[in-house]
PQR file with spaces between the fields and no chain letter, atoms N, CA, C, O and H, PARSE charges and radii, in Angstrom:
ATOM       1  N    UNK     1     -97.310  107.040  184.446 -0.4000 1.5000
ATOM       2  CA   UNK     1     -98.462  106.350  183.848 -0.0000 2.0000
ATOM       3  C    UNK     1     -99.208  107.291  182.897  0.5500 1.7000
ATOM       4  O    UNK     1     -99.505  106.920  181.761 -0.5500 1.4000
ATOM       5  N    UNK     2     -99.519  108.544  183.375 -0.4000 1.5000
ATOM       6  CA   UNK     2     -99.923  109.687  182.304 -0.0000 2.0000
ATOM       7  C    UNK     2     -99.542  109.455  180.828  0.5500 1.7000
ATOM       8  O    UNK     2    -100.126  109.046  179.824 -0.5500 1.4000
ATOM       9  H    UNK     2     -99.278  108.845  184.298  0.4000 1.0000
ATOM      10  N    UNK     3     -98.183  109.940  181.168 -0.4000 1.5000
ATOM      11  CA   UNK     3     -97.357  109.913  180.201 -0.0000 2.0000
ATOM      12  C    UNK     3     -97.274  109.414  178.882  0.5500 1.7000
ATOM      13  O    UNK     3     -97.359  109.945  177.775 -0.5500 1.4000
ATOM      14  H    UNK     3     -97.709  110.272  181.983  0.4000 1.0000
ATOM      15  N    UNK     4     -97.005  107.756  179.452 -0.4000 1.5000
ATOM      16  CA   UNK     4     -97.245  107.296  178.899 -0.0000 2.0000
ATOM      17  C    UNK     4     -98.781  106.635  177.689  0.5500 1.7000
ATOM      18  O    UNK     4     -98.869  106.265  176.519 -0.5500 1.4000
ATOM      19  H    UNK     4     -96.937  107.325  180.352  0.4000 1.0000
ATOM      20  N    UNK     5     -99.841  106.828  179.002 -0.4000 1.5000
ATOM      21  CA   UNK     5    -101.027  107.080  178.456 -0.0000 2.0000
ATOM      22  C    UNK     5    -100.759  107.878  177.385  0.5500 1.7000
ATOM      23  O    UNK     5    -100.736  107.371  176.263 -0.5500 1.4000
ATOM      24  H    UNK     5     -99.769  107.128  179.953  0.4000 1.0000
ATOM      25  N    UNK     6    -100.535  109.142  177.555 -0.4000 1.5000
ATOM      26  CA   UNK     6    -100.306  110.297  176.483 -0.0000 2.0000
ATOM      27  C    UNK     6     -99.318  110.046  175.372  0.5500 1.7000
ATOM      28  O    UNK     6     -99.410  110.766  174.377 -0.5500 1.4000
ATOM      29  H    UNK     6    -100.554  109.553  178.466  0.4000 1.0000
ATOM      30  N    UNK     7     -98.425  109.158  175.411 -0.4000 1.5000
ATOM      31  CA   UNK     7     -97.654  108.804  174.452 -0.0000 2.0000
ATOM      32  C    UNK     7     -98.804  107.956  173.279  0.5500 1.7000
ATOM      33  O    UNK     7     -99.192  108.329  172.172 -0.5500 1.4000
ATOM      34  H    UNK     7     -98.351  108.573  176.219  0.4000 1.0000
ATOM      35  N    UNK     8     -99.116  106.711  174.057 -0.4000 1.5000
ATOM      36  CA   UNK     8     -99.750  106.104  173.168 -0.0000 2.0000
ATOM      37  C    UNK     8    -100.985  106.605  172.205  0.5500 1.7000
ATOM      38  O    UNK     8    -101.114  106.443  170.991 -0.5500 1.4000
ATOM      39  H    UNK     8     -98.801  106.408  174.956  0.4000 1.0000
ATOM      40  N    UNK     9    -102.005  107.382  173.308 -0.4000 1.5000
ATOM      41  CA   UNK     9    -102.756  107.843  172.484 -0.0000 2.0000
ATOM      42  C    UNK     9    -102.680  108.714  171.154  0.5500 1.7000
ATOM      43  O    UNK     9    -103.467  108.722  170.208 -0.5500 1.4000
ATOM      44  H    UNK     9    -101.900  107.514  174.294  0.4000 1.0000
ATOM      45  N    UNK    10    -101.315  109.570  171.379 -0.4000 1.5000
ATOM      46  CA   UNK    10    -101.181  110.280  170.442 -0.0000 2.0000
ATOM      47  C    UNK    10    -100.549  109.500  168.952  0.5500 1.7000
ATOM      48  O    UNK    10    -100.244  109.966  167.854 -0.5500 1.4000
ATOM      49  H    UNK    10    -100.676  109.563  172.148  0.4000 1.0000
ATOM      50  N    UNK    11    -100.530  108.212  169.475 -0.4000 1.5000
ATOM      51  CA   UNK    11     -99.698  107.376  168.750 -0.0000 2.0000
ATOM      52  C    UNK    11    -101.161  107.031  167.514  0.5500 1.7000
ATOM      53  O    UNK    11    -101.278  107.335  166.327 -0.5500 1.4000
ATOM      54  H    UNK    11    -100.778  107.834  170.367  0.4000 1.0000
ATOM      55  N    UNK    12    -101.965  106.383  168.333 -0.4000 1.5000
ATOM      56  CA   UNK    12    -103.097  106.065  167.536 -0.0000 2.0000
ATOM      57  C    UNK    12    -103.696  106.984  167.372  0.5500 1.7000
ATOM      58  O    UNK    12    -104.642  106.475  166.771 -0.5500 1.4000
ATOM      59  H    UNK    12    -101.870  106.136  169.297  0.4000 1.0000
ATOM      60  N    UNK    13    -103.988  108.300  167.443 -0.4000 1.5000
ATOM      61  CA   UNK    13    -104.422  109.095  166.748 -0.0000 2.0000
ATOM      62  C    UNK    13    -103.434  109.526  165.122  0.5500 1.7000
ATOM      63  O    UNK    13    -104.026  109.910  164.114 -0.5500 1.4000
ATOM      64  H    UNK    13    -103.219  108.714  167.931  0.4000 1.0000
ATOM      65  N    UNK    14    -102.321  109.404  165.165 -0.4000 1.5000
ATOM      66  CA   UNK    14    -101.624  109.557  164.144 -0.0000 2.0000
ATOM      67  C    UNK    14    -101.853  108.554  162.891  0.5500 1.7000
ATOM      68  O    UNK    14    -101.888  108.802  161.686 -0.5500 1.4000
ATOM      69  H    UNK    14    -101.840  109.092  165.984  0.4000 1.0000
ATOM      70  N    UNK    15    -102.033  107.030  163.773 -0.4000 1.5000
ATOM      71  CA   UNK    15    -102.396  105.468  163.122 -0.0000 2.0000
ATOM      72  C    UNK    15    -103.544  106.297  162.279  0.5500 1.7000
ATOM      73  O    UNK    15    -103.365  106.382  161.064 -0.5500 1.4000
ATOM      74  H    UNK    15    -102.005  106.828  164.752  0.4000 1.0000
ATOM      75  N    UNK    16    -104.800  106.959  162.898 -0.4000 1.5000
ATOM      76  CA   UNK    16    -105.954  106.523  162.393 -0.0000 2.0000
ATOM      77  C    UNK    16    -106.032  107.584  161.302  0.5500 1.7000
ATOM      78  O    UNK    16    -106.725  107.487  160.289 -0.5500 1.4000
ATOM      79  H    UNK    16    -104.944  106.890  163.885  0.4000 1.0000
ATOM      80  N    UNK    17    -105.053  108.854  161.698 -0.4000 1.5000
ATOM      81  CA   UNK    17    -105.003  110.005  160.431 -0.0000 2.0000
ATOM      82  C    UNK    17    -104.713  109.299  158.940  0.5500 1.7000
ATOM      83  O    UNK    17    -105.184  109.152  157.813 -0.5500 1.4000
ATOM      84  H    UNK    17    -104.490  108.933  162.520  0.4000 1.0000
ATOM      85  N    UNK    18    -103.523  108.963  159.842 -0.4000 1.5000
ATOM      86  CA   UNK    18    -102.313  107.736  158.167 -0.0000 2.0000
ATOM      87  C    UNK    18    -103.801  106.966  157.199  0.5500 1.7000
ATOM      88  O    UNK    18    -104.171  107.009  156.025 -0.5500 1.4000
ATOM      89  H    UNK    18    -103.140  109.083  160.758  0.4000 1.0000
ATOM      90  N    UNK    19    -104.263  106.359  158.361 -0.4000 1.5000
ATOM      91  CA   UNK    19    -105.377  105.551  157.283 -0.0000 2.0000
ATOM      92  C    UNK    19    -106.515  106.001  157.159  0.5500 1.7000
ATOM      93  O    UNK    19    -107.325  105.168  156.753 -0.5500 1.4000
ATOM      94  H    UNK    19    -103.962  106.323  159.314  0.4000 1.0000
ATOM      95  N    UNK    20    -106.999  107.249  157.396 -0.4000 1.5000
ATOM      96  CA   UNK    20    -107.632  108.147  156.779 -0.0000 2.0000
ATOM      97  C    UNK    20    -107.525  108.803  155.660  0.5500 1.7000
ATOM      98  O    UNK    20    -108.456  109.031  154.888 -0.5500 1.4000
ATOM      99  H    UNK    20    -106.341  107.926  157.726  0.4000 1.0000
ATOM     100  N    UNK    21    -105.942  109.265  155.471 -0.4000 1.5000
ATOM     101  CA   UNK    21    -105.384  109.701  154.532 -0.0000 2.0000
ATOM     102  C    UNK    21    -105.464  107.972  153.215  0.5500 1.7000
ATOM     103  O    UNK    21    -106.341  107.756  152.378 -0.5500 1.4000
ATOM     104  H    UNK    21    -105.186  109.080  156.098  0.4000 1.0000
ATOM     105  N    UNK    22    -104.793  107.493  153.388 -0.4000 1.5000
ATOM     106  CA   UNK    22    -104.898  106.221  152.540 -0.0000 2.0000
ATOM     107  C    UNK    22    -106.155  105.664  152.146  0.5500 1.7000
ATOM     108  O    UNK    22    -106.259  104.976  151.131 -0.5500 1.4000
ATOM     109  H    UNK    22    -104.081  107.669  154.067  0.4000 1.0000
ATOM     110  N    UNK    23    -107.220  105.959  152.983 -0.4000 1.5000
ATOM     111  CA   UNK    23    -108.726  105.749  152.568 -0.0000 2.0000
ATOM     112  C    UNK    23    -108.383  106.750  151.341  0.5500 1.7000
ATOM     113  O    UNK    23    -108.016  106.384  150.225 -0.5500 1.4000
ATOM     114  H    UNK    23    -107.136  106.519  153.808  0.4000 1.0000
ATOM     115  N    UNK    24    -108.601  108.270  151.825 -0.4000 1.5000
ATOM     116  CA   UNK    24    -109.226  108.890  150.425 -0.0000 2.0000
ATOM     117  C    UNK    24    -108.144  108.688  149.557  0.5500 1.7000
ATOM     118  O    UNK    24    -108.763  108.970  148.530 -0.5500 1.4000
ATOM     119  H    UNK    24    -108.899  108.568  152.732  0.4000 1.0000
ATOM     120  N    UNK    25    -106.787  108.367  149.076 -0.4000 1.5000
ATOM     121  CA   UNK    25    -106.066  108.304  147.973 -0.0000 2.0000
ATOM     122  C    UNK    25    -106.672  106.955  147.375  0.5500 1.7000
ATOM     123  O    UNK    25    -106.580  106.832  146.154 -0.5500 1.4000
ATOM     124  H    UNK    25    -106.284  108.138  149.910  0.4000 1.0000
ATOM     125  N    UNK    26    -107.264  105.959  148.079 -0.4000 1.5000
ATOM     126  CA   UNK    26    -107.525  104.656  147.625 -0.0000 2.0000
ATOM     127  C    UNK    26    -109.043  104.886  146.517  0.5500 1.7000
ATOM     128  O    UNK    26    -109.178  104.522  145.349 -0.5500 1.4000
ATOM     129  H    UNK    26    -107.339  106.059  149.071  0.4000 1.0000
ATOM     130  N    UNK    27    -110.133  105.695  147.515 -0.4000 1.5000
ATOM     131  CA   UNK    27    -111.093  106.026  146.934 -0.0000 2.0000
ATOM     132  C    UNK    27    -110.855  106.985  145.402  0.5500 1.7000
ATOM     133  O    UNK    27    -111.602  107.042  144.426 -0.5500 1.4000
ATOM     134  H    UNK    27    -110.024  105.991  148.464  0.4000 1.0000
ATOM     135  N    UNK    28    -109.640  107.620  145.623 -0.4000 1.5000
ATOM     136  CA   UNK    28    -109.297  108.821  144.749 -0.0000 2.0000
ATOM     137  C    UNK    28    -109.072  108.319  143.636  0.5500 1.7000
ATOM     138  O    UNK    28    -109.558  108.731  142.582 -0.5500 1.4000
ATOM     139  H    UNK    28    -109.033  107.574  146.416  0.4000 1.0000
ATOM     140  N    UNK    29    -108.157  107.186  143.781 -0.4000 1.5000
ATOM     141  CA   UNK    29    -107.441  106.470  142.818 -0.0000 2.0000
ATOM     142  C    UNK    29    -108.646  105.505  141.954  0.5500 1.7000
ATOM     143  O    UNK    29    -108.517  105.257  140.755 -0.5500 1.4000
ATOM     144  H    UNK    29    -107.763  106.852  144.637  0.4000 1.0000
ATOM     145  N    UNK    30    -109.768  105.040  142.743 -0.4000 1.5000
ATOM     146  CA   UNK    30    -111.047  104.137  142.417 -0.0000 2.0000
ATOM     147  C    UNK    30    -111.188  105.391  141.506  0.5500 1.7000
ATOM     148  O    UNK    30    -110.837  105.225  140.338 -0.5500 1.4000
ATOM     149  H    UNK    30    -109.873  105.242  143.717  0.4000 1.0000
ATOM     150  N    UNK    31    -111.605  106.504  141.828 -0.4000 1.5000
ATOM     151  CA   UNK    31    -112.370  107.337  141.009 -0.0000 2.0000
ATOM     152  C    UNK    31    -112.014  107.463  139.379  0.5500 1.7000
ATOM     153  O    UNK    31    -112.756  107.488  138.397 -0.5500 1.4000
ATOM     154  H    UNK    31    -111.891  106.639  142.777  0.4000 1.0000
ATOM     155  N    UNK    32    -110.738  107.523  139.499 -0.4000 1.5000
ATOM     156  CA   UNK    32    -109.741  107.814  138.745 -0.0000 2.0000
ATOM     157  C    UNK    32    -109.824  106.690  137.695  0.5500 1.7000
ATOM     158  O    UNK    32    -109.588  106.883  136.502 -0.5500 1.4000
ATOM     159  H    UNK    32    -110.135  107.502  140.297  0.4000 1.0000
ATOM     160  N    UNK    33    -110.195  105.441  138.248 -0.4000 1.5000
ATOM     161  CA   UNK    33    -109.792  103.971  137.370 -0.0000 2.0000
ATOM     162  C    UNK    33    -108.885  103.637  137.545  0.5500 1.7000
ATOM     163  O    UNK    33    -108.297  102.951  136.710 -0.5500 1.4000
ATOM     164  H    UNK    33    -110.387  105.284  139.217  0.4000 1.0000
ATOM     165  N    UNK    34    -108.388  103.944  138.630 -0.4000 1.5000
ATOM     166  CA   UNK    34    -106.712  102.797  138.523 -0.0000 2.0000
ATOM     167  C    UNK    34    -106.688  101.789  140.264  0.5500 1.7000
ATOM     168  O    UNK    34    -107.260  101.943  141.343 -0.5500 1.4000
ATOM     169  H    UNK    34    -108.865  104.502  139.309  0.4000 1.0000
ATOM     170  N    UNK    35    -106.053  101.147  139.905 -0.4000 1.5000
ATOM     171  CA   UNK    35    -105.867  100.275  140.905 -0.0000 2.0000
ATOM     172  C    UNK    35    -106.007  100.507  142.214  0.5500 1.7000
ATOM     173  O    UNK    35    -104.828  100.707  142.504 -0.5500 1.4000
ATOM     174  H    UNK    35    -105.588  101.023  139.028  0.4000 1.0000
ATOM     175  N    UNK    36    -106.675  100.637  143.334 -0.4000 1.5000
ATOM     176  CA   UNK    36    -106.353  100.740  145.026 -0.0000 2.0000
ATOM     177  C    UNK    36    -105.119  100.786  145.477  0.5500 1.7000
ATOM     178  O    UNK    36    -104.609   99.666  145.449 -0.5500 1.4000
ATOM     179  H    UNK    36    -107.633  100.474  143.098  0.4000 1.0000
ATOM     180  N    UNK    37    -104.375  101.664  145.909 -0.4000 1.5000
ATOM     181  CA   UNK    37    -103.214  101.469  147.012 -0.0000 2.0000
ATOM     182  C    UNK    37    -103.531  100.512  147.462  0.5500 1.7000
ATOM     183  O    UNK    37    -104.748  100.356  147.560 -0.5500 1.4000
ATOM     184  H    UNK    37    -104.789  102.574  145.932  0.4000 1.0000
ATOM     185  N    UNK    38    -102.580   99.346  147.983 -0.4000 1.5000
ATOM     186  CA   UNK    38    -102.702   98.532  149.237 -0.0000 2.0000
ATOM     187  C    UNK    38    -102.021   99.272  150.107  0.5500 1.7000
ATOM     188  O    UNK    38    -101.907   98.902  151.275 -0.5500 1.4000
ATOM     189  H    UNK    38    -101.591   99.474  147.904  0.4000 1.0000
């Protein structure tokens, strides 16, 4: 049960990096004038 606990969490911590990262290229790209990543 740990384990697995520990699997997942590390899972969504990775989720929330990814779209952290994709926030600022989206904002980056706003800055920039060009279109948003989807």
């Amino acid at each position: 049960m740990i384990n697995l606990f520990k699997k997942n969490a590390g899972g969504e911590a990775r989720k929330d990096k990814k779209k952290e990262k994709q926030e600022e290229r989206r904002q980056k790209a706003q800055a920039r004038g060009q279109k948003p990543i989807r």
